[in-house]
NULUM-328001 format. One line per 8 residues: their letters; for each residue x, y, z of N, C-alpha, C. Coordinates in nm, 3 decimals, always signed. Example, Ala and Ser with C-alpha at 12.3 -4.5 7.8 and 13.67 -1.06 7.14 Angstrom:
BEGIN
AS> +1.319:-0.569:+0.780:+1.230:-0.450:+0.780:+1.320:-0.330:+0.780  +1.285:-0.225:+0.708:+1.367:-0.106:+0.714:+1.290:+0.003:+0.787
//
This chain:
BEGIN
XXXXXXXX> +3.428:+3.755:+2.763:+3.411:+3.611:+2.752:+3.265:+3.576:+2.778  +3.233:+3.521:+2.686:+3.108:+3.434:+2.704:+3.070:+3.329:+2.827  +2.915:+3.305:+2.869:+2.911:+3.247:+2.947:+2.887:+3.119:+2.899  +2.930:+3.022:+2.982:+2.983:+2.850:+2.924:+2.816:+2.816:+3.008  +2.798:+2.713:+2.878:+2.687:+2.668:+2.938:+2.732:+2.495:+2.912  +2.711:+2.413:+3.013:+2.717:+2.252:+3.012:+2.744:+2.195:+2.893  +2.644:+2.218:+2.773:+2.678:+2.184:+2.644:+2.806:+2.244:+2.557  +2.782:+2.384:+2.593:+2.892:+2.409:+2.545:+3.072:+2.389:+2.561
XXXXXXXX> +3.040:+2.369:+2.721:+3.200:+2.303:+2.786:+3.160:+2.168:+2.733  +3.117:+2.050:+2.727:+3.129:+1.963:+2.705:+3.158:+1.976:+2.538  +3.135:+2.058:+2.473:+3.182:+2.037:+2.312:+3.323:+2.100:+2.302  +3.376:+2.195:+2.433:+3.522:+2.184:+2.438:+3.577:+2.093:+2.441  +3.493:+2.049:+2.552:+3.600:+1.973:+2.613:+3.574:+1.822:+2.492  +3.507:+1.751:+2.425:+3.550:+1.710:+2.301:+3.652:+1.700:+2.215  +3.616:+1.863:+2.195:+3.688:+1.915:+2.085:+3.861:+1.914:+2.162  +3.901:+1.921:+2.267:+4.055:+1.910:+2.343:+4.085:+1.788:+2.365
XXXXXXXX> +4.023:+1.687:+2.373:+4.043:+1.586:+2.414:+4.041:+1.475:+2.280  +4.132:+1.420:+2.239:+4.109:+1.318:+2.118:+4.033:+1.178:+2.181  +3.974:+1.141:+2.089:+3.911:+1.019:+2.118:+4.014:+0.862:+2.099  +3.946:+0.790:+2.223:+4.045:+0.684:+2.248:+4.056:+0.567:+2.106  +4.154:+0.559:+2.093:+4.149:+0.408:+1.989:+4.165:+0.282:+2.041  +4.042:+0.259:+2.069:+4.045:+0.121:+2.193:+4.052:+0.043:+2.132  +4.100:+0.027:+1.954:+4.136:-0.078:+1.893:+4.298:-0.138:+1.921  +4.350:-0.025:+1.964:+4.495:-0.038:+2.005:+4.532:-0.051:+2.148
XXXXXXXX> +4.476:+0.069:+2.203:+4.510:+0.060:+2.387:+4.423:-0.121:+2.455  +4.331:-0.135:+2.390:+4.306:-0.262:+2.455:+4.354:-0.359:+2.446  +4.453:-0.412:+2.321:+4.510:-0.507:+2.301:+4.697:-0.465:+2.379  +4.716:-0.344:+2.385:+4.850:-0.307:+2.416:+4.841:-0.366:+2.555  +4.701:-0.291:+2.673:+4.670:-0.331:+2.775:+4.675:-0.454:+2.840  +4.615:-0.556:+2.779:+4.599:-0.702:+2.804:+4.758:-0.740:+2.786  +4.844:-0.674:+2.651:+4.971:-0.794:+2.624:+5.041:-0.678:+2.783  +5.066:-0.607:+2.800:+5.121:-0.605:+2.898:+5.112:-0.639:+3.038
XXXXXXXX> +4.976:-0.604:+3.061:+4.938:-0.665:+3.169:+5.012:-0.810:+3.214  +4.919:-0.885:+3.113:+4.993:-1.029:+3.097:+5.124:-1.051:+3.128  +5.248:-0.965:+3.042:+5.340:-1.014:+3.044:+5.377:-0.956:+3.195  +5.360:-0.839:+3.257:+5.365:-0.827:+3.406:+5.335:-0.934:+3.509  +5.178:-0.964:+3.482:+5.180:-1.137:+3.577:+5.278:-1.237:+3.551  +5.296:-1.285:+3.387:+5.390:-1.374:+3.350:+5.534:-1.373:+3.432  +5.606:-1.250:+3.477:+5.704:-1.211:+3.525:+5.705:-1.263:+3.626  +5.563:-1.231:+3.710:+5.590:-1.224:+3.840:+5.569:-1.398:+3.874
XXXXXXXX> +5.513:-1.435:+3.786:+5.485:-1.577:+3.825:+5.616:-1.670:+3.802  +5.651:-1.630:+3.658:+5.782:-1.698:+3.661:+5.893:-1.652:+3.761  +5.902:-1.530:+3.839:+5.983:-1.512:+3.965:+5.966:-1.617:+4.111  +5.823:-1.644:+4.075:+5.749:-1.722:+4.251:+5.784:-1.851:+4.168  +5.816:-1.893:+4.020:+5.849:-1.998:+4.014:+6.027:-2.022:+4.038  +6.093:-1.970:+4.042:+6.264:-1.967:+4.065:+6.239:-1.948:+4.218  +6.164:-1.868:+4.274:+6.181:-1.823:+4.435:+6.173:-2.009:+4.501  +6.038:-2.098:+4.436:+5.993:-2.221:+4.503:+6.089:-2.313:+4.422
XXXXXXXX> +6.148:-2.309:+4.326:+6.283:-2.403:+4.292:+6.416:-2.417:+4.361  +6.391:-2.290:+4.435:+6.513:-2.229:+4.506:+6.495:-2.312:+4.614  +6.373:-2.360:+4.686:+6.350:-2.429:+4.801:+6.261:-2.356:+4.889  +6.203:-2.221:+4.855:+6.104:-2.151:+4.941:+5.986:-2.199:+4.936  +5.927:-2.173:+5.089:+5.776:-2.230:+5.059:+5.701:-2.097:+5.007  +5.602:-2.215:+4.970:+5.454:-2.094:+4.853:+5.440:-1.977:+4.938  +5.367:-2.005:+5.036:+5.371:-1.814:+5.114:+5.473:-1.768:+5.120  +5.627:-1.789:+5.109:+5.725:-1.724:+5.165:+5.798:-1.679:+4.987
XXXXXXXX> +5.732:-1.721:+4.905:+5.820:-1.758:+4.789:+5.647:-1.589:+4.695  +5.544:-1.612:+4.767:+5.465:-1.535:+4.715:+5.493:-1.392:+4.788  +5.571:-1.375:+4.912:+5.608:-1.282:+4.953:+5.693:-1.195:+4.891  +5.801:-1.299:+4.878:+5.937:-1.242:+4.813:+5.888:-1.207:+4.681  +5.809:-1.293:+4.570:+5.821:-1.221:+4.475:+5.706:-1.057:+4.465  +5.608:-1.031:+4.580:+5.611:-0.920:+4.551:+5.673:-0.822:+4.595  +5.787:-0.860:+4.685:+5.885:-0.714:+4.665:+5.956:-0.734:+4.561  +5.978:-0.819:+4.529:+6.055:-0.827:+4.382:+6.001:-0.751:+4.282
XXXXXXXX> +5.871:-0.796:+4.274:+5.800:-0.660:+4.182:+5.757:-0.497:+4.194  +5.760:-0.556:+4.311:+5.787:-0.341:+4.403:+5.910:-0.325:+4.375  +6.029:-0.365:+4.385:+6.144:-0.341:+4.366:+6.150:-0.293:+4.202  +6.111:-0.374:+4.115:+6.177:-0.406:+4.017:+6.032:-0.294:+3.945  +5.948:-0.221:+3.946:+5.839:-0.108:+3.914:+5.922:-0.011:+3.979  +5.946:+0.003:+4.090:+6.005:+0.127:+4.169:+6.159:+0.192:+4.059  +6.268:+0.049:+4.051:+6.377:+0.092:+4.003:+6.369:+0.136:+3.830  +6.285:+0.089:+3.766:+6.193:+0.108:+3.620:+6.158:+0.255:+3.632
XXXXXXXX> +6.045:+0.309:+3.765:+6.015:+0.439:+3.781:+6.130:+0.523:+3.726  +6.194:+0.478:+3.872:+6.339:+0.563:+3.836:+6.417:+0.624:+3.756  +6.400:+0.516:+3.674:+6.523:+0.510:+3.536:+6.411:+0.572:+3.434  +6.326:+0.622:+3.465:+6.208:+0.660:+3.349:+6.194:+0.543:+3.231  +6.178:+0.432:+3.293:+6.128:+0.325:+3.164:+6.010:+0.302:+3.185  +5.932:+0.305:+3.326:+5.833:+0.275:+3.360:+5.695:+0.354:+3.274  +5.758:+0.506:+3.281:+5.653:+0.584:+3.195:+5.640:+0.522:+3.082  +5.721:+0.500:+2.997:+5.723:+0.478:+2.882:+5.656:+0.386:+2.867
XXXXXXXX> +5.656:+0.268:+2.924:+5.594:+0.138:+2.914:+5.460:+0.171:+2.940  +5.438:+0.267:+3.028:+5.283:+0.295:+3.107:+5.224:+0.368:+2.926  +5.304:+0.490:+2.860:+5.229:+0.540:+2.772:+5.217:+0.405:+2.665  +5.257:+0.331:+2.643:+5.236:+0.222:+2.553:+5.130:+0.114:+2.551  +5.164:+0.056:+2.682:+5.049:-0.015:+2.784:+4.906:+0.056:+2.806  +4.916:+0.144:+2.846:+4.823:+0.243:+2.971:+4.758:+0.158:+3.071  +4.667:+0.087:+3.076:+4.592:+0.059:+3.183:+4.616:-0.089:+3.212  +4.742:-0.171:+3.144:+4.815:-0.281:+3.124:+4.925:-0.243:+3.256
XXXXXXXX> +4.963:-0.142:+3.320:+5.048:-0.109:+3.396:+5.000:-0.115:+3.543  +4.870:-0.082:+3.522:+4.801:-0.067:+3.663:+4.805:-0.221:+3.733  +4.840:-0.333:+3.686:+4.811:-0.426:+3.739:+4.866:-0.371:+3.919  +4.794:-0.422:+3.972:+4.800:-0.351:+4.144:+4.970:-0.329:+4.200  +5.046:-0.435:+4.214:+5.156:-0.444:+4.286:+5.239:-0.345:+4.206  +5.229:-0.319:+4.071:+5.312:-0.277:+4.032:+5.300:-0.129:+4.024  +5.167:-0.129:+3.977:+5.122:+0.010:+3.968:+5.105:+0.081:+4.069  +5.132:+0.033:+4.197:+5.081:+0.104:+4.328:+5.275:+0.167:+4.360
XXXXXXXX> +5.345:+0.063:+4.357:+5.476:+0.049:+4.376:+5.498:+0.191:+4.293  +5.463:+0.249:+4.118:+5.503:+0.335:+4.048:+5.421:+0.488:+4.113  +5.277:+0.468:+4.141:+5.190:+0.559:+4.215:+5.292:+0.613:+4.343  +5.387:+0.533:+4.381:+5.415:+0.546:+4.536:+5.597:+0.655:+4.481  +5.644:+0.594:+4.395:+5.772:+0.668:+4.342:+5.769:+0.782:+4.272  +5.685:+0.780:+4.215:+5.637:+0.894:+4.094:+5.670:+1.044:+4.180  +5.556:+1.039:+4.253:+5.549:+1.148:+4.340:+5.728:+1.199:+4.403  +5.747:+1.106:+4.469:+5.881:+1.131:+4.545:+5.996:+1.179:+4.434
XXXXXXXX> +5.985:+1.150:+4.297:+6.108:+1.184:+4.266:+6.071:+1.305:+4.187  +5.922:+1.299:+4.192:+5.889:+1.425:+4.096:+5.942:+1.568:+4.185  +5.944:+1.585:+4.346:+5.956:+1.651:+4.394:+6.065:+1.634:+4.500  +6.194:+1.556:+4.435:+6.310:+1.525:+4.521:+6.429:+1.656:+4.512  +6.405:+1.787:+4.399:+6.472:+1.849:+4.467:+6.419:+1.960:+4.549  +6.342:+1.934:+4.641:+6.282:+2.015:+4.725:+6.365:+1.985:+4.849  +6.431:+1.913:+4.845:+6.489:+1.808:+4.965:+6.458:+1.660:+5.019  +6.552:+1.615:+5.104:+6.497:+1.472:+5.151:+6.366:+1.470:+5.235
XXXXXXXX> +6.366:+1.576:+5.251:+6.234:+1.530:+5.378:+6.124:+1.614:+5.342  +6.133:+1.734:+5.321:+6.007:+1.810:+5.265:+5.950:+1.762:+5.108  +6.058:+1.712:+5.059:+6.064:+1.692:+4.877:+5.987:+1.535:+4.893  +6.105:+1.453:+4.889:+6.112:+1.326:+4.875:+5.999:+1.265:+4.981  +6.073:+1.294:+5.097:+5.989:+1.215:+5.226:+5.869:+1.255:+5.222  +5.812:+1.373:+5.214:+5.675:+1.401:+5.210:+5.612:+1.416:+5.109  +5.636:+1.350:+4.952:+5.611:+1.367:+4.850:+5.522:+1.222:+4.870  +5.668:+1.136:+4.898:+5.642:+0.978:+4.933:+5.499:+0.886:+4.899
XXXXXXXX> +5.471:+0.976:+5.027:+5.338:+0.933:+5.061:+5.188:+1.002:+5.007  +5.198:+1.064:+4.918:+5.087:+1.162:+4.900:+4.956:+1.053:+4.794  +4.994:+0.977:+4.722:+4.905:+0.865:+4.655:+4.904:+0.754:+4.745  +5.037:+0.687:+4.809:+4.997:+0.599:+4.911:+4.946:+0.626:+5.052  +4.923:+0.747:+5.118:+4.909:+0.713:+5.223:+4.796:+0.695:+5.275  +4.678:+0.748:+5.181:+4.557:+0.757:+5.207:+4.494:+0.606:+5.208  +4.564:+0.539:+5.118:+4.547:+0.377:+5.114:+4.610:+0.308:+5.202  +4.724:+0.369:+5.257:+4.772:+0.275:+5.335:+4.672:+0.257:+5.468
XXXXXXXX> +4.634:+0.429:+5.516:+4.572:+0.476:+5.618:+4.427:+0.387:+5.603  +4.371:+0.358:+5.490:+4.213:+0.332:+5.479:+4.272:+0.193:+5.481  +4.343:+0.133:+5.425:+4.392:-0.075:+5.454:+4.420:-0.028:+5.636  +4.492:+0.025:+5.676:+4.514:+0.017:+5.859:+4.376:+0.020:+5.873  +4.328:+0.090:+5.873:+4.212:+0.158:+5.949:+4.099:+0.059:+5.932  +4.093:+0.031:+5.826:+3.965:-0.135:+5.802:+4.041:-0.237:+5.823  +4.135:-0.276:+5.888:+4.195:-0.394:+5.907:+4.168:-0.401:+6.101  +4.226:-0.316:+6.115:+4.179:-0.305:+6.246:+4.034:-0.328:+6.270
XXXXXXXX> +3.905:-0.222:+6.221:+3.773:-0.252:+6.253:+3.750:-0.405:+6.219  +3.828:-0.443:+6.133:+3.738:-0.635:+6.136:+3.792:-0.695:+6.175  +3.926:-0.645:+6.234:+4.013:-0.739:+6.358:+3.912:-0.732:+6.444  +3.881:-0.631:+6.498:+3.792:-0.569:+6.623:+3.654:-0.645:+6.605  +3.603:-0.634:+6.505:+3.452:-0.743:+6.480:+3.444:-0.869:+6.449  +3.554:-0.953:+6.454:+3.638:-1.105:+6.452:+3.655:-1.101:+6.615  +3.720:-1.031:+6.619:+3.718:-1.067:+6.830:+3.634:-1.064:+6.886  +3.555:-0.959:+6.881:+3.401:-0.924:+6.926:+3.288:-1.040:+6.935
XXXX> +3.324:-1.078:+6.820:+3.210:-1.225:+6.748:+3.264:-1.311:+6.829  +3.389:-1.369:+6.837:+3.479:-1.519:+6.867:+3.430:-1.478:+7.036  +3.393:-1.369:+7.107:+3.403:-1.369:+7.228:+3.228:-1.469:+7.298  +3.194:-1.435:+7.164:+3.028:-1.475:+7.197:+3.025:-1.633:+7.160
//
């Protein structure tokens, strides 16, 4: 085997990789996206008809949408929609919710706890850990300040 020089892996890697048709993925992107917010908004609108207030009605509907990405994961509709969409899926709540299932069921027959449970967390936890971890330091530099 020959030795790979920069140019030359990069004209592999070209040549393996098809080029994007961002005449299509960008418009697929946006209509889904969209219709993902649309969802969620028309949910926080039934949650505040119902009689909930706005923070309590913006709560509920994002587990509604963690719920309702998670059980999609599940059922493998979510992929599908993701290969159609692609970067229309990432909208945050939802896409974090699919980032967070993916894993777990990809490796649920390993068991509940080595498989599932510790699969769980392998895309969320590093985020969860870095949101704790900077939430605290500017709790800590909000008190610090208010003391002066």
């Amino acid at each position: 085997m020959e030795n790979l020089t920069p140019k030359s892996y990069q004209k592999m890697a070209e040549k393996a990789s098809p080029p994007t048709k961002s005449y299509k993925t960008i418009p697929s992107a946006f209509l889904v996206g969209g219709l993902i917010c649309l969802l969620g908004q028309f949910i926080q609108n039934i949650y505040l008809h119902a009689g909930l207030s706005q923070k309590l009605a913006a709560s509920c509907t994002s587990v509604t949408l963690v719920f309702l990405s998670a059980l999609l994961t599940g059922l493998q509709i979510y992929d599908k929609i993701a290969k159609f969409a692609g970067a229309g899926t990432l909208v945050p709540i939802t896409g974090f919710a699919n980032a967070v299932v993916s894993p777990a069921l990809e490796f649920k027959s390993e068991g509940l706890i080595l498989g599932l449970g510790a699969k769980l967390f392998t895309i969320a936890g590093p985020v969860i850990v870095y949101g704790a971890s900077t939430a605290f330091v500017y709790g800590l530099i909000v008190y610090l300040l208010r003391l002066y």
